[in-house]
BAZA-817047 format. One record per residue (C-alpha): residue in three letters; x, y, z. Coordinates in steps of 0.2 Angstrom, whole numbers, padded with zeros to 4 digits. Each point is the difference from the previous one (the first is absolute). Layout:
% residues N
<ALA, <X, Y, Z>>
...
This chain:
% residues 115
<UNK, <0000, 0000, 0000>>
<UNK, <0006, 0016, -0005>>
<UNK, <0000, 0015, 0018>>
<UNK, <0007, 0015, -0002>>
<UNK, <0006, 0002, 0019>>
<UNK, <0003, 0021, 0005>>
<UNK, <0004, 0011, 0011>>
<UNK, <0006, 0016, 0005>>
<UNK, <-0014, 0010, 0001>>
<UNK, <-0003, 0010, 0016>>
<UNK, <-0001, 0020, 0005>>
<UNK, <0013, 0013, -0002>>
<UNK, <0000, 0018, 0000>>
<UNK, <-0003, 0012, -0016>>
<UNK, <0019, 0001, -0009>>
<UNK, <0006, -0019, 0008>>
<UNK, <0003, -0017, -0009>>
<UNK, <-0005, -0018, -0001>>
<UNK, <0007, -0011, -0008>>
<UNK, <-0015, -0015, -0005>>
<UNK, <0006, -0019, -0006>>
<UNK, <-0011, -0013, -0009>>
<UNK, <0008, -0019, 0001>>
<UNK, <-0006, -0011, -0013>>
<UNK, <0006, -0017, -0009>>
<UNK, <0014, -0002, -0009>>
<UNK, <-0010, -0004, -0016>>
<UNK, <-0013, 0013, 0002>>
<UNK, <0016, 0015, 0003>>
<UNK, <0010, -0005, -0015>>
<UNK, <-0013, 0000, -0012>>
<UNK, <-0015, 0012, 0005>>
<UNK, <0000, 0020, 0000>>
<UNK, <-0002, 0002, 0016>>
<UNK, <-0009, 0019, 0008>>
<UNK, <-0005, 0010, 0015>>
<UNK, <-0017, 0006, 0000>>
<UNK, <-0011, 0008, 0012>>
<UNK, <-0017, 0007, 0006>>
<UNK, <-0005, 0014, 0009>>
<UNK, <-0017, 0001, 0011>>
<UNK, <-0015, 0004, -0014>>
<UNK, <0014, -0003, -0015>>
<UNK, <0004, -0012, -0014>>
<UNK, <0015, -0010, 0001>>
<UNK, <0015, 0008, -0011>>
<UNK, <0014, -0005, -0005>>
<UNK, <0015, 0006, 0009>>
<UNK, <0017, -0008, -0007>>
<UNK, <0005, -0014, -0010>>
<UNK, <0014, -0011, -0005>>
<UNK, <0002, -0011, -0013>>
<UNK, <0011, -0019, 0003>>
<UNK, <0011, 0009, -0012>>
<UNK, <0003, 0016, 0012>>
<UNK, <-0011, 0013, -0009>>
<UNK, <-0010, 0011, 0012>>
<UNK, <-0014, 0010, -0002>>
<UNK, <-0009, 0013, 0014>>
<UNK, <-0015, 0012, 0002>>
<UNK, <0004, 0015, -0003>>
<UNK, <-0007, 0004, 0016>>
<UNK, <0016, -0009, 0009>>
<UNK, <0016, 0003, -0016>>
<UNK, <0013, 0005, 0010>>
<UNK, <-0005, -0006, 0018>>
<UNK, <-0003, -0017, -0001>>
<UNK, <0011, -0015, -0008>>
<UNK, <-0005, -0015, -0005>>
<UNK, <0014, -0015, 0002>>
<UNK, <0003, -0019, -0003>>
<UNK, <0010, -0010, 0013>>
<UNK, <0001, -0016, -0011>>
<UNK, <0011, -0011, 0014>>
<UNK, <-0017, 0002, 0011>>
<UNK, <-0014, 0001, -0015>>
<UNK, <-0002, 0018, 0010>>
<UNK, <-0010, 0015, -0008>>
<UNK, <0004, 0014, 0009>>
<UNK, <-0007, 0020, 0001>>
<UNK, <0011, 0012, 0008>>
<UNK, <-0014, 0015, 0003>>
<UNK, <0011, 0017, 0005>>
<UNK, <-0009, 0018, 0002>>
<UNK, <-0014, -0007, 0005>>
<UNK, <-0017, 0010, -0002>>
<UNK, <-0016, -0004, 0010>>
<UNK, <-0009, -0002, -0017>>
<UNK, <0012, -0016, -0003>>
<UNK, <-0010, -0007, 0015>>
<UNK, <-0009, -0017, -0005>>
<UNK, <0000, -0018, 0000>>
<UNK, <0014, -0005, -0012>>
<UNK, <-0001, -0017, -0008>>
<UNK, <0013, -0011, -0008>>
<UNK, <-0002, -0003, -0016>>
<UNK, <0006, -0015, -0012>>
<UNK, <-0007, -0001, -0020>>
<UNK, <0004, -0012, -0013>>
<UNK, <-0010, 0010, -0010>>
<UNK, <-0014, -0015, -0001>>
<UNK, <0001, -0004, 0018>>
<UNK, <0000, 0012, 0014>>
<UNK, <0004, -0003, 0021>>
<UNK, <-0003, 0013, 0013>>
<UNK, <0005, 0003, 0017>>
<UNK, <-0007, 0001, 0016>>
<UNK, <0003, 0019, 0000>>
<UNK, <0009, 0011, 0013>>
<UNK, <-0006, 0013, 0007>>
<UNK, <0013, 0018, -0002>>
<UNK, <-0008, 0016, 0009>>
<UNK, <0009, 0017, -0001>>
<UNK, <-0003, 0013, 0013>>
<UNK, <0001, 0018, -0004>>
């Protein structure tokens, strides 16, 4: 069974980090794109980075240049480093893995920014 296994969510103060990781299997790591995403109270989920098995990244452009999206292949770890943190980047944040025809999910973390 596939489980996307996070954590690193919690609170911290307007202009602080967090660094969130998502743990998967080898097989799923090597070969899906795997993402960050996340859902504030009354909004749609949205896409927040991206990173393909090859290294390619993609963010929101709400996030370029605070957040990073990495890969940690010797743990089959998805990491994303948050740093300037906003109180609008507060949400649940889910991990993220697609094949493109087959999608896995997260349990979801919670991150809350105070102002």
């Amino acid at each position: 069974q596939v489980q996307l296994v996070e954590s690193g969510g919690g609170l911290v103060q307007a202009g602080g980090s967090l660094r969130l990781s998502c743990a998967t299997s080898r097989t799923i790591f090597s070969t899906y794109r795997m993402g960050w995403y996340r859902q504030a109270p009354g909004k749609q989920r949205e896409l927040v980075a991206t990173i393909t098995s090859g290294g390619f990244t993609n963010y929101a452009n709400s996030v370029k240049g605070r957040f990073t999206i990495s890969r940690e292949y010797t743990k089959n770890t998805v990491y994303l480093q948050m740093n300037s943190l906003k109180p609008e980047d507060t949400a649940v944040y889910y991990c993220n893995a697609d094949s493109r025809t087959w999608n896995y999910w997260g349990q979801g973390t919670q991150v809350t920014v105070s102002s």
